[in-house]
N, C-alpha and C positions, 0 to 999 in steps of 0.2 A: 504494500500500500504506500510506502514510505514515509516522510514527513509532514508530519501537521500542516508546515505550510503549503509542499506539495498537492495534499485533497483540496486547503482554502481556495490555493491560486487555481486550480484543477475547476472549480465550483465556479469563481469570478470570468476564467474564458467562457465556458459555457453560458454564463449570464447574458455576455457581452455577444455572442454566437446567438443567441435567442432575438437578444435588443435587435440587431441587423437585421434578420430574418424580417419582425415584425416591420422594421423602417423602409426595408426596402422593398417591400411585397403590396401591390396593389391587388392583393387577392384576398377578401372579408374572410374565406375559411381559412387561410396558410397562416394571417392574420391574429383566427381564434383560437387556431391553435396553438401557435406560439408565446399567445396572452398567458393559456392556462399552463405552459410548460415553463415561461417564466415567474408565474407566479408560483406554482407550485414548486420550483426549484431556488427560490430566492424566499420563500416562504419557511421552509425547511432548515438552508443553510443559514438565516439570521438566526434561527432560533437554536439548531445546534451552536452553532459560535457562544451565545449567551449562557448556555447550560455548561458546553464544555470547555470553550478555550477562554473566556474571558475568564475564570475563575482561577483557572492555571495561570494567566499574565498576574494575576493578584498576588497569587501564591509567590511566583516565582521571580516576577521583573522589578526590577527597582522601579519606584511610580506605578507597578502594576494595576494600582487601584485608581490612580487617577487615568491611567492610558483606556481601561475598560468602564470608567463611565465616561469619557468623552465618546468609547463605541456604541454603549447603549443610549447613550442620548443621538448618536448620530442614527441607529435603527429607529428611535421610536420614530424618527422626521419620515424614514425611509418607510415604514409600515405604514402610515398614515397615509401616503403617494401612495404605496402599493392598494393599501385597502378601498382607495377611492380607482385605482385603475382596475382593480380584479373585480368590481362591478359594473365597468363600461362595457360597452360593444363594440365590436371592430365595426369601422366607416363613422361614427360619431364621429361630429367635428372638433370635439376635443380628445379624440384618443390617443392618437400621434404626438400632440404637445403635452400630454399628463405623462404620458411613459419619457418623455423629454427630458420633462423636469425629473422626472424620478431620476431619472439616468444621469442626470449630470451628478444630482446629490449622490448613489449612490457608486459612480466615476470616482468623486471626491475620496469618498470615506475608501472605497479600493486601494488608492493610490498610496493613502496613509496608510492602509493596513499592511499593505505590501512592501512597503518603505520601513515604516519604523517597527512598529504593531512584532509582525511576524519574526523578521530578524530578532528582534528584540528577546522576543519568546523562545526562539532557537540555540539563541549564547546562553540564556539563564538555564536550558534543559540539557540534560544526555539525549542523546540520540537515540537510545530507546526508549526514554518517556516519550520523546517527539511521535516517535512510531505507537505509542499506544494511546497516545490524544489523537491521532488521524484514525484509529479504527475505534475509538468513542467515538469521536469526530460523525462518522460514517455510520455505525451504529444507530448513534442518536438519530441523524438524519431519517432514519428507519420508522419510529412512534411518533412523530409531533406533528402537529397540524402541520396542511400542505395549505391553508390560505392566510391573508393575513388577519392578525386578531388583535389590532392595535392598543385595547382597554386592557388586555392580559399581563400580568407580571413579567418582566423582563430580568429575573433574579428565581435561581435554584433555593431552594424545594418549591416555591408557590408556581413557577415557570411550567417545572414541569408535572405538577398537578394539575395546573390548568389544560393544561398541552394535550395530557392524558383525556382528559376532557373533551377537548375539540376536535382531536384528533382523528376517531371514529366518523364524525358526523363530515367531517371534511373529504375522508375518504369516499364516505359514503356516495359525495355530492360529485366527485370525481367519475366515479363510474358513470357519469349522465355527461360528460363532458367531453371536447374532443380534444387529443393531443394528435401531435406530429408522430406520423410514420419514425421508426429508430432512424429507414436510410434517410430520412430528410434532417435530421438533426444534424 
């Protein structure tokens, strides 16, 4: 699987792979699909981040705790865009500029996490803690809501009792949903 930061950064091209998709596609269904495969995949990874790796920057990084609440405060901004985009429809006249803006914010927060954030967490770990927060990392990704739930705790145990929570019912709503073909991704 290898490093923590390798699954992040692994998560953020895929994001960015989706973002394009949608921007560049005059096609309402190629469109809908890539809404629900980015929301459900940016849905996911914020919230494993929150459960697993911001807790480890705490634990471990010098500033740890101020570097993870400038993250959670930059998700709730990003979940709040997310939540208001993963109820529009593709061809609305504002769907293209909400997933924009979301994009730029969560470009931003990328940039730092990849920059400081991750590095940071790498020097303060052994290289096999790193490999076993990318397969929590991955794991987690596994139970927790796949939409955004922006009024939810963003801090373990309540996170992920909530999570547990949502989780089902999101799944559930999934099944009625259309994603992209594996070979279009």
């Amino acid at each position: 699987m290898g490093r923590v930061s390798d699954v992040i950064i692994h998560d953020h091209n895929e994001l960015k792979t989706y973002y394009d998709k949608i921007m560049n596609s005059a096609d309402l269904e190629t469109q809908t699909e890539f809404q629900n495969q980015f929301v459900w995949e940016l849905a996911r990874h914020s919230i494993a981040e929150e459960i697993v790796v911001y807790p480890a920057m705490e634990k471990h990084v010098p500033n740890g705790k101020d570097m993870a609440e400038k993250d959670r405060q930059e998700h709730r901004a990003v979940k709040e865009k997310l939540y208001e985009f993963q109820g529009m429809k593709a061809g609305e006249p504002d769907f293209k500029p909400t997933l924009k803006s979301l994009w730029d914010d969560l470009r931003q927060h990328i940039k730092e996490e990849e920059q400081d954030d991750l590095p940071a967490l790498e020097k303060a770990i052994a290289a096999s803690a790193s490999d076993s927060l990318a397969n929590s990392f991955e794991r987690t990704k596994m139970f927790v809501p796949t939409r955004s739930h922006p009024s939810a705790p963003d801090r373990p145990p309540f996170e992920t009792a909530m999570g547990l929570l949502a989780a089902p019912m999101d799944r559930l709503m999934d099944m009625f949903r259309k994603f992209p073909d594996p070979e279009k991704k």
